[in-house]
C-alpha positions, 0 to 999 in steps of 0.5 A: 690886687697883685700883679706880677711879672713871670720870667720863664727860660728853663730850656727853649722858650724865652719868655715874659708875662704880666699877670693880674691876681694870679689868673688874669693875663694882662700880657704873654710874650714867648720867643720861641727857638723850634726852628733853631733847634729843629735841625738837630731834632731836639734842643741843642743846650748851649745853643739854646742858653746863648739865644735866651741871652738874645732874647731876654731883654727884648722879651721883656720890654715887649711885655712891659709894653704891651701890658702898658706898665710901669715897673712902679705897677708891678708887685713882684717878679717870680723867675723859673730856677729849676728843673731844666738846662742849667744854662738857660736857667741862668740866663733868667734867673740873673735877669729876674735878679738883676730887675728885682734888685733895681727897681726894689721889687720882691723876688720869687723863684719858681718850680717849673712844674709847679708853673705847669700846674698853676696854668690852670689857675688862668682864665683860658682868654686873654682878654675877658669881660668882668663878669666872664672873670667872675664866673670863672671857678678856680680848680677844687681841692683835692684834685689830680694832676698829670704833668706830661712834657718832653722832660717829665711825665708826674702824677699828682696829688695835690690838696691845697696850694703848695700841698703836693704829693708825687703818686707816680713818675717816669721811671725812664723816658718821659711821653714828651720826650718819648714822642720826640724820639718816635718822630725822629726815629719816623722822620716826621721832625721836631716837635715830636707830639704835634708831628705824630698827632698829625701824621696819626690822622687816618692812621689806624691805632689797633693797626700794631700791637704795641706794648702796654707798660701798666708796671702794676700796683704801681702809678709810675710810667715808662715809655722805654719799651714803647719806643724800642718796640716801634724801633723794631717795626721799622726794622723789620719794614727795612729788613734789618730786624732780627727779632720781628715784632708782628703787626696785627692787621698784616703779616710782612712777607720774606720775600718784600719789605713794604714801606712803613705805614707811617699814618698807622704807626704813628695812630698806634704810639699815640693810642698806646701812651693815651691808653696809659695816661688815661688809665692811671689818671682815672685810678688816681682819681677815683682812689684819691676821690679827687674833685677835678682832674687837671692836665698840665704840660707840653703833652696835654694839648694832645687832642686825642689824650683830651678826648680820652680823659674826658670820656674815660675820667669820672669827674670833671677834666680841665685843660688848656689851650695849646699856648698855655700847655707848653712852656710860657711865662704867664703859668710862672706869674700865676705860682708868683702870685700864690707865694707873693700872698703867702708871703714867701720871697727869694733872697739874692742867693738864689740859685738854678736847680736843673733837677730841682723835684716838686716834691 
């Protein structure tokens, strides 16, 4: 048995986990920074590097506690060292290396989207009976997986542990990043996905003809265009747009400029990001003949991107619960466990990559 210890601060998540043979959660603790940052509408970096130092330590004893550990029990410590803001990253990777070397534990750095794909490595409680944790199947190989959060939106493939190919990328805006923008721009706050997948409750998704990029023959994605398009509707609700962009279901008067429907708009950005999501998703899938298809990232606890993938993905879809889609320490203990068993370690000269690629 291997247990781990994660350390994830690659932008506004503090974070520290305990897991038990890369799929096990014994402890998770996440001390996270949205309310410090929701009054710029997105993350502040220096801001954000400062609070990890705040944070760091007690994060840490938390979840030593709460695991009931010793730093004799543990095997390893893995640590996030890239992508993400440079500042936050060092605030754990110095952390995670100044443990490792005290205590005379293993050190591993961490790929932060690997992380991502690995949280569907673990069991979806916390808490689980012997026999609930032996039924639970690991993910196949060949598989799919989209990664989609604020900073990134991959496509791919992945045949075996580590054995990663990259089908498709955003070209441009991410779709976290593009829901952030959205929100703001519609005054619903920050975060952005969780504000527009509550405002688009009742709202009517065919209600705006928002553009599709579908960037054919290609599996990459863009978002670009989507936001400027959703820029001009509110414009042209305010009067100030000078090149209209027609709704479907209404046609706006010369003569009074009514409100924004928010509840609609709102339903159709979210139809229109699912719609391409699903739809490259489900090609990859078929062309690749994977097994399973994976979500992974902030945006894969979209309840409407989940019902879709379910609906529309030929093949079996796994996700998480909301906590393990967005940024924790636990997806980064399970990726430790897998290299902690390949053997591989990080020495001391291990350093922070803010654009550091899976592939």
């Amino acid at each position: 048995m291997s247990l781990i210890l994660g350390m994830e601060t690659s932008c506004d998540e503090t974070a520290a986990a305990i897991v038990a043979d890369g799929r096990r959660i014994v402890a998770n603790v996440v001390a996270s920074q949205v309310e410090l940052h929701r009054q710029y509408g997105g993350v502040f970096p220096e801001m954000a590097s400062r609070q990890h130092v705040l944070d760091i330590v007690p994060v840490i004893r938390e979840t030593m506690a709460r695991a009931n550990a010793e730093w004799s029990d543990l095997d390893a410590i893995a640590v996030t060292n890239g992508p993400g803001l440079v500042g936050s990253l060092l605030v754990g990777v110095n952390a995670a290396k100044a443990i490792a070397w005290a205590k005379g534990l293993p050190l591993m750095g961490i790929n932060h989207m690997e992380a991502h794909v690995y949280a569907n490595w673990l069991l979806p409680l916390a808490r689980v009976g012997k026999e609930a944790e032996a039924r639970w199947s690991d993910p196949q190989f060949p598989l799919v997986c989209l990664i989609v959060s604020g900073g990134h939106t991959d496509l791919v493939w992945m045949t075996d542990h580590g054995e990663y190919r990259i089908l498709g990328r955003t070209i441009d805006d991410a779709a976290g990043e593009a829901f952030d923008k959205v929100a703001r721009l519609l005054g619903l706050g920050y975060p952005g996905g969780p504000a527009i997948q509550a405002k688009a409750e009742g709202g009517d998704p065919e209600a705006f003809g928002l553009p599709r990029a579908w960037l054919d023959g290609s599996y990459d994605f863009s978002f670009s265009g989507l936001k400027t398009a959703v820029l001009r509707v509110v414009q042209e609700y305010e009067g100030k747009g000078k090149r209209p962009l027609r709704a479907r279901a209404r046609q706006l008067s010369s003569d009074t400029v009514p409100k924004v429907p928010l509840a609609d708009l709102a339903a159709s950005f979210q139809a229109a990001v699912a719609d391409v999501l699903v739809e490259k998703t489900r090609r990859a899938a078929e062309e690749f003949h994977a097994k399973e298809v994976l979500l992974a990232g902030g945006v894969a606890s979209n309840t409407l991107l989940r019902q879709r993938m379910r609906e529309e993905v030929m093949v079996p879809v796994r996700h998480l619960p909301p906590a393990l889609c967005t940024d924790n320490a636990a997806m980064v203990a399970a990726v430790g466990h897998f290299k902690y068993q390949a053997g591989e370690r990080s020495g001391w000269e291990l350093d922070v990559y803010p654009r550091l690629g899976l592939d």
